[in-house]
N, C-alpha and C positions, 0 to 999 in steps of 0.2 A: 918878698912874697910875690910883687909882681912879673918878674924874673921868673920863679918857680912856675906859676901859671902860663905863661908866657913859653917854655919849654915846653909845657905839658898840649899844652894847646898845639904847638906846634908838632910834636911827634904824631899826634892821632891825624894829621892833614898828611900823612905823605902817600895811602891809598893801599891798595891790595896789591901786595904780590902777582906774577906771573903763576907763580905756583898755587897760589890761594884760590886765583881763577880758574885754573884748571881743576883741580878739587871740586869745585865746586858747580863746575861742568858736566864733570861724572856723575857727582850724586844727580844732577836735575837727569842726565840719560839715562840713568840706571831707574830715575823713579818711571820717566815716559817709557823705557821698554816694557815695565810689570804691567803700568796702567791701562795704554791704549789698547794694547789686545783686547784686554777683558770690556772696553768703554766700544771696541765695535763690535765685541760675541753679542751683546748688548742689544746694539741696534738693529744686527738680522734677526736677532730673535723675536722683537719688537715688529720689524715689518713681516715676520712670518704669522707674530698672532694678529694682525691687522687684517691680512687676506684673510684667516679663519674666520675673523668676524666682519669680513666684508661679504664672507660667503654662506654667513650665517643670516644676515641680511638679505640678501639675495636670494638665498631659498624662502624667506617668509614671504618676498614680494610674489615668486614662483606659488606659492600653498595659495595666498590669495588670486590669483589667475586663475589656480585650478578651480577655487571654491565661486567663482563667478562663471568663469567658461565651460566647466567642467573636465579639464583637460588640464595638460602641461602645454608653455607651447612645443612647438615642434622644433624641431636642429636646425632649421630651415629658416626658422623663422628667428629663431637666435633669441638674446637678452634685450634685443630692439622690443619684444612683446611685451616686456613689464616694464616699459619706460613710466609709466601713468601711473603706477605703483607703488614706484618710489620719490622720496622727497628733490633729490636732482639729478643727472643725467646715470648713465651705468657705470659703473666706476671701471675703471682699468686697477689692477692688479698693483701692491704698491712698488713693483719693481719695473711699473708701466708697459707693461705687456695686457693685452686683452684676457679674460676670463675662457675659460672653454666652455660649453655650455653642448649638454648633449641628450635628447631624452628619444627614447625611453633610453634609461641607462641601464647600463651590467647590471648583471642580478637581482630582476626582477624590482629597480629600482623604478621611479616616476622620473627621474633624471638625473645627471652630474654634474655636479663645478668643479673645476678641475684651473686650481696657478698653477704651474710650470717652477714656480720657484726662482730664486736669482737666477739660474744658469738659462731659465728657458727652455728647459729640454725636457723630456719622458726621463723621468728615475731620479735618481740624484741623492745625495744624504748629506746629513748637517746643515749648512747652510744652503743648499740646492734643493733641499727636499721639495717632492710636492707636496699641493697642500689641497683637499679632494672635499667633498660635502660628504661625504660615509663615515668617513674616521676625522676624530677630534686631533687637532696639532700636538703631539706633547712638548 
């Protein structure tokens, strides 16, 4: 009996193959190529509705400036005017770029906030999209 044990025991100690490992390589790369894509579409779309509701903030503290001063501030005078307004400093953008801030804005607007999106630039789509105070992010 203790012979029998004794063989048994020893066969399970001799380890993984070269090929088991490999096996078993591919499955772990085949599962990280399907995952991570979809775990960082994830994360832009997460920092894209972040600026929307950073800039949904930022127009409330704008409404209250205008309902005390009577006005928007001016271009001029920038996001620096509703520092007092809000609970801490002006945020930067979550892609750490600065806010645009423009009033009077297009179309007969009181003013605009405007991210730039990842890329920083005018235009963009997908994940570069901008992200504006007139239209909601979808």
């Amino acid at each position: 009996m203790k012979d029998n044990l004794k063989k048994f025991l020893h066969l399970g100690s001799q380890g993984f193959t070269l090929i088991e490992l490999m096996v078993v390589m591919v499955i772990i790369g085949l599962l990280a190529a399907t995952v991570v894509p979809k775990f960082f579409g994830q994360v832009d779309k997460a920092m894209q509705q972040d600026a929307q509701a950073q800039i949904e903030l930022l127009g409330q503290a704008l409404d209250l400036y205008r309902l005390e001063k009577h006005k928007y501030p001016t271009s001029d005078e920038g996001l620096e005017a509703i520092k007092s307004y809000l609970k801490k400093h002006v945020p930067k953008d979550p892609w750490g770029n600065a806010y645009i801030y423009e009033s009077p804005g297009k179309e007969d607007r009181g003013y605009d906030l405007i991210s730039l999106g990842g890329d920083n630039a005018e235009g963009g789509e997908g994940t570069d999209i901008d992200i504006v105070s007139w239209k909601n992010f979808e």
